[in-house]
N, CA, C and O atoms as CSV, one atom per row, in Angstrom:
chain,resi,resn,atom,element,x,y,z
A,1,UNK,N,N,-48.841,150.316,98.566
A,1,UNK,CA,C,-48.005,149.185,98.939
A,1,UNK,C,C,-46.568,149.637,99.070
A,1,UNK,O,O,-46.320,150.365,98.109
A,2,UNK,N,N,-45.588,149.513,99.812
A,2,UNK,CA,C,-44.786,149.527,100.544
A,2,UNK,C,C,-43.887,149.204,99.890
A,2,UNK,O,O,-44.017,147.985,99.779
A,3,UNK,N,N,-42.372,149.738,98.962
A,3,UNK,CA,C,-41.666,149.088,97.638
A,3,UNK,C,C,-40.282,148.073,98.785
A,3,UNK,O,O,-40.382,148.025,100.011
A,4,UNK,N,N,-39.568,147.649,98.292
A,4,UNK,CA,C,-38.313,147.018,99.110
A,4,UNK,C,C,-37.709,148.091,99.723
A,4,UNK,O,O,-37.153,149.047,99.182
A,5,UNK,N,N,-37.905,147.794,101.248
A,5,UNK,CA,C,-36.937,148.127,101.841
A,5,UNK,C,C,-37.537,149.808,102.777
A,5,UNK,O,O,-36.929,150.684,103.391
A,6,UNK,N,N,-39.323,149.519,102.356
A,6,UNK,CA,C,-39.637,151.179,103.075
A,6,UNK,C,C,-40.231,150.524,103.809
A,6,UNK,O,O,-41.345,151.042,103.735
A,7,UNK,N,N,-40.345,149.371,104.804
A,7,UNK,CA,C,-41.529,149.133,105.739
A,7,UNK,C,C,-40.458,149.675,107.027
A,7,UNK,O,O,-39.268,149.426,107.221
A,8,UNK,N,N,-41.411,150.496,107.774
A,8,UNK,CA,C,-41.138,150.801,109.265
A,8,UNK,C,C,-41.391,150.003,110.276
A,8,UNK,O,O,-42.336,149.265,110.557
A,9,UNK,N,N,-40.094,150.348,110.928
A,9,UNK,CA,C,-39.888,149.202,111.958
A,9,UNK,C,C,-40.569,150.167,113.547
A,9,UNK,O,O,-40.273,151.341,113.771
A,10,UNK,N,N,-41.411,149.384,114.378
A,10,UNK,CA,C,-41.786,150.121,115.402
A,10,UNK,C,C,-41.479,149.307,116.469
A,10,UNK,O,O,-41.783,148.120,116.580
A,11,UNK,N,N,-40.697,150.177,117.464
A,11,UNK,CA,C,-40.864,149.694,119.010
A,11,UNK,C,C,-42.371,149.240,119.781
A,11,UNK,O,O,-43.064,150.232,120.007
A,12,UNK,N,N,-43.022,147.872,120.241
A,12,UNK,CA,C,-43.761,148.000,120.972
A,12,UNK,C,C,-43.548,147.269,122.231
A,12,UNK,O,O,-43.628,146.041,122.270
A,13,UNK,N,N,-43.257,148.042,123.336
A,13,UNK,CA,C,-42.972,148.089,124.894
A,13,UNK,C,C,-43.726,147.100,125.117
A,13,UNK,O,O,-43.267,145.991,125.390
A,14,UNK,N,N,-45.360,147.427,125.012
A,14,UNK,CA,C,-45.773,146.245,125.895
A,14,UNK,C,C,-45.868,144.817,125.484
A,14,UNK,O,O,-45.891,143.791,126.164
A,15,UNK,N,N,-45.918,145.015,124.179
A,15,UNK,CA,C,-45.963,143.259,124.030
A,15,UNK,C,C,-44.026,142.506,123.681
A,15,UNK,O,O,-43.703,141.369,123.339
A,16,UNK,N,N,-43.336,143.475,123.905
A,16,UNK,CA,C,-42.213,142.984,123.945
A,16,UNK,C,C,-41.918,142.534,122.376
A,16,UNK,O,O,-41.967,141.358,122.014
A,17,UNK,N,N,-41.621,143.593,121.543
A,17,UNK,CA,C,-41.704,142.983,119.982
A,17,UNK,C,C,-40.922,144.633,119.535
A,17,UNK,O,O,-40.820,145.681,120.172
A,18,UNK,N,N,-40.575,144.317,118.459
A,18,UNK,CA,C,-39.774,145.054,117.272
A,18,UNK,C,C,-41.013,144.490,116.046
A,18,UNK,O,O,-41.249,143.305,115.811
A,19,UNK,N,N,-41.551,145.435,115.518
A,19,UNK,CA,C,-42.575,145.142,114.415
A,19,UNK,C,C,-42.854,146.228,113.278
A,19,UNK,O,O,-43.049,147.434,113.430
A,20,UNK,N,N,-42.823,145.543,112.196
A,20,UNK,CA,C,-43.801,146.482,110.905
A,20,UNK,C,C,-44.953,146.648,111.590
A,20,UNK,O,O,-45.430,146.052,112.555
A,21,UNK,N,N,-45.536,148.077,110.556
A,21,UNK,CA,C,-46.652,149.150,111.364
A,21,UNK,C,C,-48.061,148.019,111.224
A,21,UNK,O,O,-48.965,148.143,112.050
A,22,UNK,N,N,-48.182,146.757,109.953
A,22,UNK,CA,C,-49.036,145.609,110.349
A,22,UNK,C,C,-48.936,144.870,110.939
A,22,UNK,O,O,-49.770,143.964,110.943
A,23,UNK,N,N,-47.661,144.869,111.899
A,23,UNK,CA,C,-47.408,143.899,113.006
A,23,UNK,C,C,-47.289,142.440,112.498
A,23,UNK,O,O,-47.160,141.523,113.308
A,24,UNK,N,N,-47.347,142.145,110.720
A,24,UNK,CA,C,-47.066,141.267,110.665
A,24,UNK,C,C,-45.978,140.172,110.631
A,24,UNK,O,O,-45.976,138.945,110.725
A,25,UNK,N,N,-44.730,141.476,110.398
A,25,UNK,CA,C,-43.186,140.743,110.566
A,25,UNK,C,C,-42.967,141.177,111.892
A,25,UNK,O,O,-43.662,142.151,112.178
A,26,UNK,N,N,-42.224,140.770,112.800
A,26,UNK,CA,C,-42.027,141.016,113.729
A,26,UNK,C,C,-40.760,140.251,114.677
A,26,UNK,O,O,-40.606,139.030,114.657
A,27,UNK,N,N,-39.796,141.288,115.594
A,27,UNK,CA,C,-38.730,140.556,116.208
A,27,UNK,C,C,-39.280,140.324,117.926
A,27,UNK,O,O,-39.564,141.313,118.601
A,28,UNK,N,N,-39.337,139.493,118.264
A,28,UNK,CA,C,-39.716,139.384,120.025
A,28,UNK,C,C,-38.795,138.894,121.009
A,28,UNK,O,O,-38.202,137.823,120.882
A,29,UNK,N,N,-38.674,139.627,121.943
A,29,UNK,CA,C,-37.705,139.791,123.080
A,29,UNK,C,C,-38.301,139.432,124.504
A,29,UNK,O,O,-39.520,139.304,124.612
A,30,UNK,N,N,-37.533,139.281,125.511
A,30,UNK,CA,C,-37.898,139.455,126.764
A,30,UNK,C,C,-36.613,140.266,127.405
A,30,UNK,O,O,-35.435,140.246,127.048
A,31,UNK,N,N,-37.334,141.080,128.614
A,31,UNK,CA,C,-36.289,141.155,129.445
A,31,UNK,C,C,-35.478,140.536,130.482
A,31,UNK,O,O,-36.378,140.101,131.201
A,32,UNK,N,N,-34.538,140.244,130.973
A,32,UNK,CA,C,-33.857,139.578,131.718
A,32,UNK,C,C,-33.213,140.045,132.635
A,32,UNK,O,O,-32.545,140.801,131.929
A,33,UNK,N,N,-32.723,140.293,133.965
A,33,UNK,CA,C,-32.082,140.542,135.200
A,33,UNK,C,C,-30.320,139.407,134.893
A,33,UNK,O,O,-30.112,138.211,135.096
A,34,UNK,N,N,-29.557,140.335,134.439
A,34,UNK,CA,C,-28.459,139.577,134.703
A,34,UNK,C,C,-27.074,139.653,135.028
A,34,UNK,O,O,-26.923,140.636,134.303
A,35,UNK,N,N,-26.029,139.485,135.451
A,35,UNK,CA,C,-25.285,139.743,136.602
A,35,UNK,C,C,-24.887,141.334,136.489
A,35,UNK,O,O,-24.776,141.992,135.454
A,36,UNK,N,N,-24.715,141.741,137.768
A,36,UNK,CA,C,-24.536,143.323,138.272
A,36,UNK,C,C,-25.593,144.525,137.888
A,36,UNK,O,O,-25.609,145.713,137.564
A,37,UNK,N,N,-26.555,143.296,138.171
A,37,UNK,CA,C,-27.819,144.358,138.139
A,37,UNK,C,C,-28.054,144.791,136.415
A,37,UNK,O,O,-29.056,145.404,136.046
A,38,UNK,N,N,-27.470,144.559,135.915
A,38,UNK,CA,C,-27.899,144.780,134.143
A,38,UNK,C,C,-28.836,144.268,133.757
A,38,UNK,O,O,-29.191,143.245,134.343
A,39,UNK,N,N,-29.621,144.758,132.620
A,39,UNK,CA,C,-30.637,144.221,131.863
A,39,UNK,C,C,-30.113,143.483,130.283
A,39,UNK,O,O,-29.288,144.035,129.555
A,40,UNK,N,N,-30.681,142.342,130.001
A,40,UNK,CA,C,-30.268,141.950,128.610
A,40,UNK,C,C,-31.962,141.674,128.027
A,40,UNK,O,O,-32.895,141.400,128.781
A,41,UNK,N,N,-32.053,141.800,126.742
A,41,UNK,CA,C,-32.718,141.711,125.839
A,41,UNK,C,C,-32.807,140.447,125.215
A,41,UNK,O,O,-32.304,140.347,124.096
A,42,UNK,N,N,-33.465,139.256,125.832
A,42,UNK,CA,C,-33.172,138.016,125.048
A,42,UNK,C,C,-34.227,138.007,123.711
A,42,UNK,O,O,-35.435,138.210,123.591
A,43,UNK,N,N,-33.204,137.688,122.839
A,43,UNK,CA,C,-34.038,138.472,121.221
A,43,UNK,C,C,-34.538,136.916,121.402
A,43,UNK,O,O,-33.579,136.168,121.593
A,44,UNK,N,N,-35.728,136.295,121.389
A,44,UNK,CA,C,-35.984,134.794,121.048
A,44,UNK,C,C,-36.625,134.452,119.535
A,44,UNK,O,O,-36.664,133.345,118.998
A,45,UNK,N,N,-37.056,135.572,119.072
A,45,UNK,CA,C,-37.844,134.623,117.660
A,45,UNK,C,C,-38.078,136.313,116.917
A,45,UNK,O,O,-38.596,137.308,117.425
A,46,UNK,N,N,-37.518,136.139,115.667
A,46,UNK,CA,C,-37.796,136.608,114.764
A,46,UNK,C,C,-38.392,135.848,113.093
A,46,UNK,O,O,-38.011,134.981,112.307
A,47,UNK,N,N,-40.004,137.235,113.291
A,47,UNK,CA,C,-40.860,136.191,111.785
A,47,UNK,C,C,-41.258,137.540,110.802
A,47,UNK,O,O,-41.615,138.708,110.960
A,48,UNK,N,N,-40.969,136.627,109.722
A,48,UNK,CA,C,-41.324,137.238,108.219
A,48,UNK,C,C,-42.540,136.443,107.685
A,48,UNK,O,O,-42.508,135.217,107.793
A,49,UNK,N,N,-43.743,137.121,107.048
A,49,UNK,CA,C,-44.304,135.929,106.714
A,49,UNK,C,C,-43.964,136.341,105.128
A,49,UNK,O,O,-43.450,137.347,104.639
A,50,UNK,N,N,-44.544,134.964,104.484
A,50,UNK,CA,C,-43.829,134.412,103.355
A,50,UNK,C,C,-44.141,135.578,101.848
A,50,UNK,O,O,-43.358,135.763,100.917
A,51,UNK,N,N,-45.218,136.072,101.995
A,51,UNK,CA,C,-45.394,137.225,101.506
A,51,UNK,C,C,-44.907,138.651,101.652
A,51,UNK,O,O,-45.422,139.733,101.368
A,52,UNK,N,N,-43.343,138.181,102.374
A,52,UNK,CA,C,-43.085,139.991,102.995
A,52,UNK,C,C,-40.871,139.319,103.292
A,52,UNK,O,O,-39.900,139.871,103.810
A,53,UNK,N,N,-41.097,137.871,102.568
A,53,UNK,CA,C,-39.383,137.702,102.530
A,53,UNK,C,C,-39.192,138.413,101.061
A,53,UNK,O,O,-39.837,138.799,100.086
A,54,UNK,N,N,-37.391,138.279,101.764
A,54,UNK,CA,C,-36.505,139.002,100.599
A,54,UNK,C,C,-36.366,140.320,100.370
A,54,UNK,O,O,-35.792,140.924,99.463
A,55,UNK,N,N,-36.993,140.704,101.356
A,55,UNK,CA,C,-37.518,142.673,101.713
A,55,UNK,C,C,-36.427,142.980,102.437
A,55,UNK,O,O,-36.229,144.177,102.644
A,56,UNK,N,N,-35.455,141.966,102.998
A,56,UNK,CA,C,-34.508,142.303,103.715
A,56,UNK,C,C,-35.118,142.857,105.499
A,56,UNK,O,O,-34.465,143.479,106.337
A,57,UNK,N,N,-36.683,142.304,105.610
A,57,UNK,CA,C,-36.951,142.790,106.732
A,57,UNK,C,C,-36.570,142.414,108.011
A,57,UNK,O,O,-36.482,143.181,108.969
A,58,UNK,N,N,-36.313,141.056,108.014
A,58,UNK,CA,C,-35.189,140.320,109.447
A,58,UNK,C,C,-34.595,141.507,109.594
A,58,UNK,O,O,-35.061,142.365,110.344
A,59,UNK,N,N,-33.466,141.682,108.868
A,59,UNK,CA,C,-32.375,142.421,109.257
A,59,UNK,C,C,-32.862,144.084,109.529
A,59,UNK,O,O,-32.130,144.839,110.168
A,60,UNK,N,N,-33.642,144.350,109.193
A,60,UNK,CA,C,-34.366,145.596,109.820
A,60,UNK,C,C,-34.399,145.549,110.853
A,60,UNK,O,O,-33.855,146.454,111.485
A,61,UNK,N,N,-35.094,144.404,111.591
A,61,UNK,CA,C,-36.350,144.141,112.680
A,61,UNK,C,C,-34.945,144.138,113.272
A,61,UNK,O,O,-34.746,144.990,114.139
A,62,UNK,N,N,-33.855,143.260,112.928
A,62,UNK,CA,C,-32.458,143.445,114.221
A,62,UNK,C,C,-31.804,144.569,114.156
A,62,UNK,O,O,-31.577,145.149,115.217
A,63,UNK,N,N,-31.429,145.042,113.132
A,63,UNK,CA,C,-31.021,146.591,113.409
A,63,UNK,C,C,-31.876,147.087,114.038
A,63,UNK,O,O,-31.306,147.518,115.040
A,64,UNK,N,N,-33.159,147.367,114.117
A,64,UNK,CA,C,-33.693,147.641,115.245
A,64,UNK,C,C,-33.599,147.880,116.578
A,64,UNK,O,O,-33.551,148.900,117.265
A,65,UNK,N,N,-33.581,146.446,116.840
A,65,UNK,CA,C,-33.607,145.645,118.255
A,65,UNK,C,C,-31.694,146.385,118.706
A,65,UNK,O,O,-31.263,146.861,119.756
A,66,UNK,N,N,-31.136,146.189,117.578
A,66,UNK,CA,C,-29.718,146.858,118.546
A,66,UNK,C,C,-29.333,147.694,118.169
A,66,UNK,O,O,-28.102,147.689,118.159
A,67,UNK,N,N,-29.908,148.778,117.692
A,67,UNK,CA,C,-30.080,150.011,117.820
A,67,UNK,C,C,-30.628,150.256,119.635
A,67,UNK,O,O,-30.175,150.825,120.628
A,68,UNK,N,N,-31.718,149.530,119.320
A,68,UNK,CA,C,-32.299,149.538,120.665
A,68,UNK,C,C,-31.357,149.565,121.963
A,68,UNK,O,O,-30.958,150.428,122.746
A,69,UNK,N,N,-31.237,148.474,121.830
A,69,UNK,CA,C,-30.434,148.123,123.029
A,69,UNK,C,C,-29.072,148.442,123.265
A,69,UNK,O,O,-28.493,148.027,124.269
A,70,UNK,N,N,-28.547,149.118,122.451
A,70,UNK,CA,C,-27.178,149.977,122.732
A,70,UNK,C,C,-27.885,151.449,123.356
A,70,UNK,O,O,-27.538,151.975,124.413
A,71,UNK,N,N,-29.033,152.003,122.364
A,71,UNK,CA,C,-29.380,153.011,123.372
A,71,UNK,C,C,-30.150,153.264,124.752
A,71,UNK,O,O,-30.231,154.266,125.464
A,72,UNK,N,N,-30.753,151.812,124.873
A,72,UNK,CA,C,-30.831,151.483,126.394
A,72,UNK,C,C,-30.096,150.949,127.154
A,72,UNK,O,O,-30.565,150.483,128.193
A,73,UNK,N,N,-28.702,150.850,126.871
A,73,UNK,CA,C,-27.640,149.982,127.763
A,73,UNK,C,C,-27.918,148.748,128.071
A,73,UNK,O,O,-27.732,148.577,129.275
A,74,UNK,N,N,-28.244,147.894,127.586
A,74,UNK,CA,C,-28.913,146.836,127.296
A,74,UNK,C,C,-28.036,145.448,126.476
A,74,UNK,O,O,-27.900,145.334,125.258
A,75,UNK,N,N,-27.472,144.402,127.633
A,75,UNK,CA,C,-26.524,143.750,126.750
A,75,UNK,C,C,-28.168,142.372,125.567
A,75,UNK,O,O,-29.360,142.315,125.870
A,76,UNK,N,N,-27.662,141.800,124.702
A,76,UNK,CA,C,-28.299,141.665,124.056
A,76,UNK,C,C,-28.128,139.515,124.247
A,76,UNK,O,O,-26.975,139.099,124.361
A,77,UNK,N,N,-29.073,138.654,124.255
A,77,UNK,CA,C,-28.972,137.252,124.062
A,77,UNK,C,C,-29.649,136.982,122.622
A,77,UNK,O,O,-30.853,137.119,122.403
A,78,UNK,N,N,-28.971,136.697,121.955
A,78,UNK,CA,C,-29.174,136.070,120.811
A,78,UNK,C,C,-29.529,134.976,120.799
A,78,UNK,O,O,-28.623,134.163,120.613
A,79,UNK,N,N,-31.092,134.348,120.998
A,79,UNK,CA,C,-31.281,133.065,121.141
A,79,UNK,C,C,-32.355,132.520,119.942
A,79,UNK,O,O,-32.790,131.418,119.609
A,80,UNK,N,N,-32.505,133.704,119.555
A,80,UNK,CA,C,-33.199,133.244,118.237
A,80,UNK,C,C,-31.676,132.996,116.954
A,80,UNK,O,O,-30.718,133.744,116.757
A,81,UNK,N,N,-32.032,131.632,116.295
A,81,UNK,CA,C,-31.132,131.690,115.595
A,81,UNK,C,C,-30.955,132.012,114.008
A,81,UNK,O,O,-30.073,131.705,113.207
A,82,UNK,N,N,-32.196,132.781,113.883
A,82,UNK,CA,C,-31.572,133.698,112.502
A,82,UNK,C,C,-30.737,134.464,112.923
A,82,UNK,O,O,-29.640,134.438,112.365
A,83,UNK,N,N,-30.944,135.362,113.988
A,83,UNK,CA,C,-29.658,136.613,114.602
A,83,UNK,C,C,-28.334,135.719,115.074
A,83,UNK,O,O,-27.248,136.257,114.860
A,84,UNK,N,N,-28.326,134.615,115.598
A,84,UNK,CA,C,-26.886,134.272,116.245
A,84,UNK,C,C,-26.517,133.728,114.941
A,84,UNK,O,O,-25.355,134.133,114.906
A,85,UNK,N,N,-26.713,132.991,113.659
A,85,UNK,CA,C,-26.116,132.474,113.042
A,85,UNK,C,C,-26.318,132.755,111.475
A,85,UNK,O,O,-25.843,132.255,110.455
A,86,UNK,N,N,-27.413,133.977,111.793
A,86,UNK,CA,C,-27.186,134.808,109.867
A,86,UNK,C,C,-26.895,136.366,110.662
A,86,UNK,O,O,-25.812,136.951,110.654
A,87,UNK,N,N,-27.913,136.753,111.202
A,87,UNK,CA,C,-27.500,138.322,111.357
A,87,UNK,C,C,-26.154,138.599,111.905
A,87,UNK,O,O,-25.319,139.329,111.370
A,88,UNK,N,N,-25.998,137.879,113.151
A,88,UNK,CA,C,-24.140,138.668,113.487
A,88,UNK,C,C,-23.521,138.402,112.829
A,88,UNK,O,O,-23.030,139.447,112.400
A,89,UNK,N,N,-22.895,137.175,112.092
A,89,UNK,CA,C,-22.362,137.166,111.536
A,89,UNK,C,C,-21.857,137.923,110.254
A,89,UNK,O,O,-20.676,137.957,109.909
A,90,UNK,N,N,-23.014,138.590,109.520
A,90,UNK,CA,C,-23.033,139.536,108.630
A,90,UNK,C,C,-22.945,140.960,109.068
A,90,UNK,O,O,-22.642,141.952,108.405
A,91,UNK,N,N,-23.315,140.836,110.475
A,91,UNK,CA,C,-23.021,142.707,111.451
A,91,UNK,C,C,-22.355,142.011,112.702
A,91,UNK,O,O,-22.990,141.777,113.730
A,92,UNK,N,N,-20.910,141.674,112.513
A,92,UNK,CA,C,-20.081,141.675,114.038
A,92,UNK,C,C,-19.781,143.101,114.696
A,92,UNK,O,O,-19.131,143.197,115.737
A,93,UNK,N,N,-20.225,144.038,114.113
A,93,UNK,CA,C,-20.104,145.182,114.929
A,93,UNK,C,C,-20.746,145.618,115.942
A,93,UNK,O,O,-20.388,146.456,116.770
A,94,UNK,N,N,-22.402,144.616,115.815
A,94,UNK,CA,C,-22.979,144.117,117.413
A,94,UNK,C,C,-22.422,143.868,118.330
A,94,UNK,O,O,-22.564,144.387,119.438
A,95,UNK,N,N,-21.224,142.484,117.818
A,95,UNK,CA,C,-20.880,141.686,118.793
A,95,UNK,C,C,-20.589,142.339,120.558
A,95,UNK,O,O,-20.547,141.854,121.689
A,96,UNK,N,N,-20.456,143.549,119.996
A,96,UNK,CA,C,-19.896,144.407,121.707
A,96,UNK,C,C,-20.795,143.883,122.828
A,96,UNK,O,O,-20.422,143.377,123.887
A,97,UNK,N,N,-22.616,144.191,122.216
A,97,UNK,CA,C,-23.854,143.894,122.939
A,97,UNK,C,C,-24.340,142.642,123.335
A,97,UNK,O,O,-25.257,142.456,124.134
A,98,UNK,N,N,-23.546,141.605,122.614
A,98,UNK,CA,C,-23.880,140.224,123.073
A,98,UNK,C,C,-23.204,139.792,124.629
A,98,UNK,O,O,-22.076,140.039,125.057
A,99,UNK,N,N,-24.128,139.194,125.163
A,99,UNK,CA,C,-23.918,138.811,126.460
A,99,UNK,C,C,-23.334,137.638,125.777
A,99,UNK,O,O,-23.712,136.946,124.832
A,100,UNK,N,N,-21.770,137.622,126.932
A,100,UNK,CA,C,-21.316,136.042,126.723
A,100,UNK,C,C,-21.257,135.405,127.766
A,100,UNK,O,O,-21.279,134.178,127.676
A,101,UNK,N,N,-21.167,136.001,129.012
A,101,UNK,CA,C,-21.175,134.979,130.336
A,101,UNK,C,C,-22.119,133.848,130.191
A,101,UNK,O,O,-23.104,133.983,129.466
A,102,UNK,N,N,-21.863,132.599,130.908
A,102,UNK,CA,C,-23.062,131.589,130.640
A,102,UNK,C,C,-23.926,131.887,132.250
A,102,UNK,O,O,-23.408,132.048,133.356
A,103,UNK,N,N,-25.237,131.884,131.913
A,103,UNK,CA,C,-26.218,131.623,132.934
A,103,UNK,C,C,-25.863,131.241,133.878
A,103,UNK,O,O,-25.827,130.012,133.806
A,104,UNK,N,N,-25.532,131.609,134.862
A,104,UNK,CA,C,-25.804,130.757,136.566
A,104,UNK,C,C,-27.012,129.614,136.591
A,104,UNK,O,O,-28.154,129.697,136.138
A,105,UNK,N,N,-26.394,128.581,137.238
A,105,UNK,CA,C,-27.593,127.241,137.499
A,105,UNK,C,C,-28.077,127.943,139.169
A,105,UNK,O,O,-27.479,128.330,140.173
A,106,UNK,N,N,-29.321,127.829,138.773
A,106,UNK,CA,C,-30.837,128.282,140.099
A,106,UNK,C,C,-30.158,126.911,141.092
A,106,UNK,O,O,-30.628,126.957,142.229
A,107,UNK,N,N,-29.295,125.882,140.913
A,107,UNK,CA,C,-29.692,124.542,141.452
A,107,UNK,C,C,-28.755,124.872,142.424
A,107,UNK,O,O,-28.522,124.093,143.348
């Protein structure tokens, strides 16, 4: 068993996720097309299940994710709101990677 703070965090490409090696905590993303041809990472939902809080694993699963995405050039949407309103706030040294332009309306 795994003590605080040793679970590995893994990239998986195809299903679009940041995950422990049981895939049971896990951060999920999509990619996005957004202005000047850039890619952003919309982080939408990050989960702990209730047997695996207090491990400090959220904040893994986002160090992760922007680790990630600084080394893919990759601006980042924070739309899950554990990351926009516990994680940055406690790591504004992200803030560089957050996309702030607002969306263009399709209309």
């Amino acid at each position: 068993m795994a003590g605080k703070g040793k679970e590995e965090i893994k990239w998986n490409e195809e299903t679009e996720r940041f995950e422990t090696e049981d895939k049971e905590a896990y951060l999920q993303y999509h990619l996005l097309q957004i202005a000047d041809a850039k890619t952003a990472m919309d982080t939408v939902h990050t989960f702990v299940p209730r047997s695996k809080r207090g491990m400090g694993l959220a904040a893994k699963l986002c160090d992760a994710a922007f680790h990630h995405a600084r080394s893919h050039d990759l601006a980042v949407i924070p739309t899950c709101s554990y990351i926009s309103d516990t994680y940055l706030p406690k790591n504004p040294t992200w803030n560089s990677l957050v996309y702030k332009d607002e969306p263009k309306s399709s209309i």
